[in-house]
VEXDREN-2710 file (C-alpha; in Angstrom, 1 decimal):
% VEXDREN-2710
k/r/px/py/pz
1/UNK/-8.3/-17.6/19.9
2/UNK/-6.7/-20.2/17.7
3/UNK/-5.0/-23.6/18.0
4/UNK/-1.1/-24.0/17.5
5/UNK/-0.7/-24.9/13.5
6/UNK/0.0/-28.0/12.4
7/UNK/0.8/-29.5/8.8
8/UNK/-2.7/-30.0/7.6
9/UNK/-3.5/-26.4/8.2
10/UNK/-4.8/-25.0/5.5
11/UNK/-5.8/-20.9/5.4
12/UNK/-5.0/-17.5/3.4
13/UNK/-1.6/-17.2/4.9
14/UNK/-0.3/-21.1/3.8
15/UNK/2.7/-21.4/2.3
16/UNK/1.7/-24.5/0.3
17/UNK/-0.1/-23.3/-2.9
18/UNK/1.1/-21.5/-5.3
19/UNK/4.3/-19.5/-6.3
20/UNK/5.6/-20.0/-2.7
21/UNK/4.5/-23.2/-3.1
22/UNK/6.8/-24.0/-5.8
23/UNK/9.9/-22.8/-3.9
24/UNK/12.6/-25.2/-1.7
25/UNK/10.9/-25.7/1.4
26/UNK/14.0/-24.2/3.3
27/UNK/13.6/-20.6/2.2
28/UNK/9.3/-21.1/1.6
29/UNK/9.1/-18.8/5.4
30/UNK/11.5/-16.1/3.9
31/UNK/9.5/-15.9/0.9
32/UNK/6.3/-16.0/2.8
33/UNK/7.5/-13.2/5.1
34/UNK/8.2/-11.0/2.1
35/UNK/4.9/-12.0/0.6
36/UNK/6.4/-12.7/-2.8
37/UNK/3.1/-14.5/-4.0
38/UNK/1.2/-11.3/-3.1
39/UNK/2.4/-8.7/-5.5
40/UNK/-0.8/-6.4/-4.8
41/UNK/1.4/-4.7/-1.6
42/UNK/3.7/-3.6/-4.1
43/UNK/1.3/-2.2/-6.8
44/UNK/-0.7/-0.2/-3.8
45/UNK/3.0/1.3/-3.0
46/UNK/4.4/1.9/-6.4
47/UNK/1.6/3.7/-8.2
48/UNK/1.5/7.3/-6.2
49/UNK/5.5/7.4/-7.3
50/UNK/4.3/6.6/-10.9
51/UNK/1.7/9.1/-10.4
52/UNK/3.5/11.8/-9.4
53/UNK/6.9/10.7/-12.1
54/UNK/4.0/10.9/-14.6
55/UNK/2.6/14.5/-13.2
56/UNK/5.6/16.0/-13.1
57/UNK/6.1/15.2/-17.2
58/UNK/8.8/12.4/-16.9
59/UNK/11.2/14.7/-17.6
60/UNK/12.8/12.1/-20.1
61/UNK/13.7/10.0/-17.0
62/UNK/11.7/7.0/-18.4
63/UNK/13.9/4.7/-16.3
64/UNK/12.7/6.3/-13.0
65/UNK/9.7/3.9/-13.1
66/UNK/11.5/1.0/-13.3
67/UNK/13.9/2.2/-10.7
68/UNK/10.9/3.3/-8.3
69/UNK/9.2/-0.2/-8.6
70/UNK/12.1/-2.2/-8.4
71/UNK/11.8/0.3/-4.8
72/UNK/8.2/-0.6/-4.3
73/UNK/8.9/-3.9/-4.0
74/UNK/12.0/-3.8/-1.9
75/UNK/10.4/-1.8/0.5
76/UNK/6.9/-3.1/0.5
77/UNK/8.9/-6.3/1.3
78/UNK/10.8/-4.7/4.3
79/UNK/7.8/-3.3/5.7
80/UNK/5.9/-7.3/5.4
81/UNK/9.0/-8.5/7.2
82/UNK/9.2/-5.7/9.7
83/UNK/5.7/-5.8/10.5
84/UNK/5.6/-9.6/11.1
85/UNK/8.6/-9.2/13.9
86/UNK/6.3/-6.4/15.5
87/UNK/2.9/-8.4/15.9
88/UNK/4.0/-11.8/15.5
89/UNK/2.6/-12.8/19.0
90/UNK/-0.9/-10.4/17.3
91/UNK/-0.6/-12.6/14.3
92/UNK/-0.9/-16.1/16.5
93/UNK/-4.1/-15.4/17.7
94/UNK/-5.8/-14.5/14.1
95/UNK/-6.7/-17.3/12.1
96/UNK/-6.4/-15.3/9.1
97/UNK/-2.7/-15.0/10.1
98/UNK/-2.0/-17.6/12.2
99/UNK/0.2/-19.7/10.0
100/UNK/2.8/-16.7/9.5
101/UNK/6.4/-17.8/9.6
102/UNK/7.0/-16.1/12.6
103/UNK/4.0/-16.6/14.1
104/UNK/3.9/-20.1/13.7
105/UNK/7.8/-20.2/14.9
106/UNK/9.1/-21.3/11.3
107/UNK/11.6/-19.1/10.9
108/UNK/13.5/-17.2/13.7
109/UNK/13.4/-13.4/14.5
110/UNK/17.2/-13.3/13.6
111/UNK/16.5/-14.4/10.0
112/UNK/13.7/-12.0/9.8
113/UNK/16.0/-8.9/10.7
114/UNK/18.9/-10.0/8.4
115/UNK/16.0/-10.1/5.7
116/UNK/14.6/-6.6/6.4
117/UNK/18.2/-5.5/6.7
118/UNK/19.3/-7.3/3.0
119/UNK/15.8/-5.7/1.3
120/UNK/16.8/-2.3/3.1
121/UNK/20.2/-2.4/0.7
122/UNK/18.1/-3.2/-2.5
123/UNK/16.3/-0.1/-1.4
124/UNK/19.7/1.9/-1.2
125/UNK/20.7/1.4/-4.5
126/UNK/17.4/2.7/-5.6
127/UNK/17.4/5.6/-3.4
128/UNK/21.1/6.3/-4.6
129/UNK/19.2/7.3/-8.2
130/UNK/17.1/9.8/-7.0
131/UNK/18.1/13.9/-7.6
132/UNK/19.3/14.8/-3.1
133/UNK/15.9/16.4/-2.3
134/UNK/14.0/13.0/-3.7
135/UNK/16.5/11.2/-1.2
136/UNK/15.4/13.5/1.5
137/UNK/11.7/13.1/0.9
138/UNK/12.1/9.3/0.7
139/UNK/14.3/8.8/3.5
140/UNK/11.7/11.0/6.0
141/UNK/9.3/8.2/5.6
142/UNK/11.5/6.3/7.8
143/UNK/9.9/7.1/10.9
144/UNK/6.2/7.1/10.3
145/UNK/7.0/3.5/8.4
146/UNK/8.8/2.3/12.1
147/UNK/5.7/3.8/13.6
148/UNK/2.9/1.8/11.9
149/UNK/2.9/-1.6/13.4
150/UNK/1.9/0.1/16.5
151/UNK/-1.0/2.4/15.5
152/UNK/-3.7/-0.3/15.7
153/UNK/-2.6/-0.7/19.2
154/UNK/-3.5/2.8/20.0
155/UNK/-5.6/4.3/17.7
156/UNK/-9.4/3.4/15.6
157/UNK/-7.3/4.6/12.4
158/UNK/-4.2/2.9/11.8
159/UNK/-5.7/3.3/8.1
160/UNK/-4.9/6.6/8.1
161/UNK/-1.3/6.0/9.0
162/UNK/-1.1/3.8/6.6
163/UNK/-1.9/6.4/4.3
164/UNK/0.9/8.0/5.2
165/UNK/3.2/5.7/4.4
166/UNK/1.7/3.9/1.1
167/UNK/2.0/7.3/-0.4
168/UNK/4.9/8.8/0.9
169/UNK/6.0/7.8/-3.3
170/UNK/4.0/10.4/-4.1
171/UNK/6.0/13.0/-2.4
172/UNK/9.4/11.3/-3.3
173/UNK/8.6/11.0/-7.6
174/UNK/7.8/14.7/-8.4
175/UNK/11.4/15.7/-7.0
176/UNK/12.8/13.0/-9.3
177/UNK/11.9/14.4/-12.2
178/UNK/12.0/17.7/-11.3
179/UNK/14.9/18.5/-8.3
180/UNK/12.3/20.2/-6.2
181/UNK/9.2/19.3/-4.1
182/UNK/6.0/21.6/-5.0
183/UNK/2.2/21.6/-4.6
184/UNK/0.8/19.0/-7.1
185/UNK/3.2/16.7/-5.2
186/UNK/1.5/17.3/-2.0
187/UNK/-2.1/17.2/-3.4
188/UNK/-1.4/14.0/-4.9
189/UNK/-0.3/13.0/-1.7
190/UNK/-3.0/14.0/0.1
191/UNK/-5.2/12.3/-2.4
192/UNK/-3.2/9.5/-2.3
193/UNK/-4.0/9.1/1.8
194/UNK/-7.4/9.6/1.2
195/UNK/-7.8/6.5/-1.0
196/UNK/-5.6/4.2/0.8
197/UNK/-7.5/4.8/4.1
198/UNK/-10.7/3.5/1.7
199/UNK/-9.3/0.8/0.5
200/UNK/-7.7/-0.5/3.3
201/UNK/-11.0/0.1/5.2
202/UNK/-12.5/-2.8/2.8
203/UNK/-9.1/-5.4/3.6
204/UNK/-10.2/-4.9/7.3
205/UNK/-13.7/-6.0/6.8
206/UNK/-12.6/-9.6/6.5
207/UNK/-10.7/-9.5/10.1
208/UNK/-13.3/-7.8/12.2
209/UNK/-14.4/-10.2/14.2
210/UNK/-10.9/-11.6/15.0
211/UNK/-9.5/-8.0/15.5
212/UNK/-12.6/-7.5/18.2
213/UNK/-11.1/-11.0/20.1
214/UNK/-7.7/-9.5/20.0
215/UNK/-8.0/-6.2/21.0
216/UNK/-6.7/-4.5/16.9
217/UNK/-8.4/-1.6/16.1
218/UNK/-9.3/-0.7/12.6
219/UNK/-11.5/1.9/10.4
220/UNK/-13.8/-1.2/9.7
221/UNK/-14.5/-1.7/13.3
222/UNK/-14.9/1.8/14.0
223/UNK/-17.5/2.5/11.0
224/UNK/-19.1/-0.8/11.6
225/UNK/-22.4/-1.5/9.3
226/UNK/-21.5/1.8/7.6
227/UNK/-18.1/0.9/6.4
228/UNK/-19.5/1.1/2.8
229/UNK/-20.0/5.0/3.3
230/UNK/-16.8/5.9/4.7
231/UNK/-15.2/4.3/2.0
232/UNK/-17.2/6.2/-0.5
233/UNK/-16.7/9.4/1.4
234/UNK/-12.4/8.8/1.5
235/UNK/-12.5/8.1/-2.7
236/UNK/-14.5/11.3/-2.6
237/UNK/-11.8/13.3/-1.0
238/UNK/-8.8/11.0/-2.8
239/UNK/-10.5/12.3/-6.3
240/UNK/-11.0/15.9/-4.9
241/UNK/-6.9/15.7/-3.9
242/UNK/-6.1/14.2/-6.9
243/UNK/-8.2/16.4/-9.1
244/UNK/-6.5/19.9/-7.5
245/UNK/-3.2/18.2/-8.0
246/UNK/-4.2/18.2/-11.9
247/UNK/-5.8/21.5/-12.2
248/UNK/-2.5/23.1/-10.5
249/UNK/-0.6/21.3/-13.6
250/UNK/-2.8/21.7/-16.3
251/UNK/-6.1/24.2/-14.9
252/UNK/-8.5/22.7/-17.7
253/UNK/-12.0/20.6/-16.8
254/UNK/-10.9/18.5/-20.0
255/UNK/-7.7/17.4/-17.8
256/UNK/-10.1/16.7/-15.0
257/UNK/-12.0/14.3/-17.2
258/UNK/-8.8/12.1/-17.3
259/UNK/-10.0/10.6/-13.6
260/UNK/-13.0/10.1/-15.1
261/UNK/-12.6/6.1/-15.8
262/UNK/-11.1/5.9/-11.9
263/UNK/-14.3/8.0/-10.5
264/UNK/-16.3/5.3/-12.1
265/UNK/-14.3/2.3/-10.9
266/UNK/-13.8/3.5/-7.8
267/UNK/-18.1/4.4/-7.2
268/UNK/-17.8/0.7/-8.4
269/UNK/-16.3/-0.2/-5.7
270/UNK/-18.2/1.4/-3.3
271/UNK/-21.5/0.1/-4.5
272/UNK/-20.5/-3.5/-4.2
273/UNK/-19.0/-3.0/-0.5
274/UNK/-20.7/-5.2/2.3
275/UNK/-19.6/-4.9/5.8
276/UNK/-20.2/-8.4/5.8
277/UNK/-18.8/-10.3/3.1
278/UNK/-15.3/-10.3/3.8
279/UNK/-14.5/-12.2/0.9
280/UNK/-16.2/-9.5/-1.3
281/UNK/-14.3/-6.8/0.3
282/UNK/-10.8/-8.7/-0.3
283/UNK/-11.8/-8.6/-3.7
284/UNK/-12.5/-5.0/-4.1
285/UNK/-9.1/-3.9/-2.3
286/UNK/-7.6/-6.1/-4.6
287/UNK/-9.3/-3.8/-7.9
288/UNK/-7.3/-1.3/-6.5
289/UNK/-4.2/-2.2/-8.5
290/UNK/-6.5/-1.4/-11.7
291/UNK/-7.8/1.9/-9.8
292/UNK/-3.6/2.7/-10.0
293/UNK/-3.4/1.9/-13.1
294/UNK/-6.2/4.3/-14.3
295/UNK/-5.3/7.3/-12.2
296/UNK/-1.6/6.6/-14.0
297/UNK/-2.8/6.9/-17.3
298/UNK/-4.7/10.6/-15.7
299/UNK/-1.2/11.4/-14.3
300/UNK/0.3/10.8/-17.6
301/UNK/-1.8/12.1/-20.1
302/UNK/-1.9/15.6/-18.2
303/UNK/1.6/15.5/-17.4
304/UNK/2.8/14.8/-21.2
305/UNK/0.3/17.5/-22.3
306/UNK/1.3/20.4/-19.7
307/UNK/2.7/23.1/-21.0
308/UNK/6.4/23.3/-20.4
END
């Protein structure tokens, strides 16, 4: 259990350093509820749609990717705010998040649903660019992306629904391009889960012990001192998704070689993981915006080279 904040407060949640930092005091909670000095969230939620835009051979719609990120953030933004209304009175007993704007009763739940509800629009217009079975596909993640909050209330692996959601892209890009949702769609999907759940085993290292005060659940309490091989085991079977998703593009071990450079950073990854340095692990999920950007540059390369 924590104290009530007060201004010399000082933890991983402030609002006073940095980009939110910078920003009129007066809209610093709004900012801090969208986690606009935290761009990570986005990266984690935009790559499967690049991946699977890139898979599918672009199909000339260059402009999907800026369209699908200018999505990412929108709705990795929602989901912060939405989140934050769900376990705000969670959130007040973690130190780690204690300081939240609604958690620390800076900004009111009112404000925080008009937010969601503006970010939701921004979303719209993106989802207004997609071919009608993309819209489909991205508007079924409605429901599992309501259900989240409340699957580390119930459940050891509300990593696994994460994984659901964080790569629902990967199921909404492949349509983009090409009007219809196929199989290298869902393997990347399924590939997509797998390495979410990993990496967002190693962001719950550094809560266990206030999750266990609380009452959360998590994959990191549940796998305890062998945290490090679970994650390894989930990038096994997010390379094994991703790698069928490639061969059913391009059926060529010289494609497979393309995840070659992401096998290696990701094994990386999984040799430096310590159940108890939960400062290390930050790091590491953090590497996963670079683990995106290699498996894009897979996607890419064996998408542009596909035969037509």
């Amino acid at each position: 259990m924590t104290g009530p904040a007060t201004l010399d407060d000082t933890v991983p949640d402030s609002e006073r350093r940095g980009l939110i930092g910078a920003l009129p005091s007066t809209i610093r909670p709004l900012a801090s509820l969208m986690r606009l000095d935290r761009p990570i969230g986005t990266w984690l939620l935009f790559w499967p749609c690049a991946w699977s835009v890139a898979l599918a051979g672009v199909g000339g719609r260059w402009l999907l990717f800026a369209w699908l990120g200018l999505g990412a953030f929108a709705m990795r933004a929602a989901g912060c705010v939405y989140n934050d209304i769900v376990d705000r009175d969670l959130d007040a007993q973690v130190e780690r998040t204690r300081l939240r704007p609604l958690a620390s009763g800076r900004t009111t739940v009112r404000a925080a649903w008009a937010l969601t509800l503006a970010l939701c629009l921004v979303g719209l217009v993106v989802l207004l660019q997609l071919t009608r079975t993309a819209q489909l596909a991205a508007l079924a993640s409605i429901v599992p992306v309501v259900a989240y909050p409340y699957m580390k209330r119930i459940t050891w692996w509300p990593q696994a629904w994460l994984g659901l959601v964080f790569s629902w892209g990967a199921i909404v890009g492949w349509p983009a391009v090409t009007g219809s949702l196929e199989a290298p769609a869902l393997w990347l999907w399924a590939g997509s889960i797998a390495w979410v759940i990993g990496y967002d085993t190693l962001y719950a290292i550094q809560d266990i012990e206030d999750d266990a005060m609380v009452g959360i659940k998590s994959s990191a309490r549940r796998l305890g001192r062998h945290a490090a091989l679970g994650v390894g085991i989930f990038y096994v079977a997010a390379l094994a998704g991703w790698s069928v998703a490639i061969w059913s593009v391009r059926p060529s071990l010289l494609a497979l070689a393309a995840l070659l450079p992401a096998a290696a950073h990701l094994a990386s990854q999984v040799a430096r993981a310590n159940p108890a340095d939960g400062a290390g692990a930050l790091a590491l999920f953090r590497s996963n915006r670079f683990t995106g950007l290699l498996v894009f540059a897979a996607m890419l390369t064996v998408g542009l080279s596909a035969p037509a």
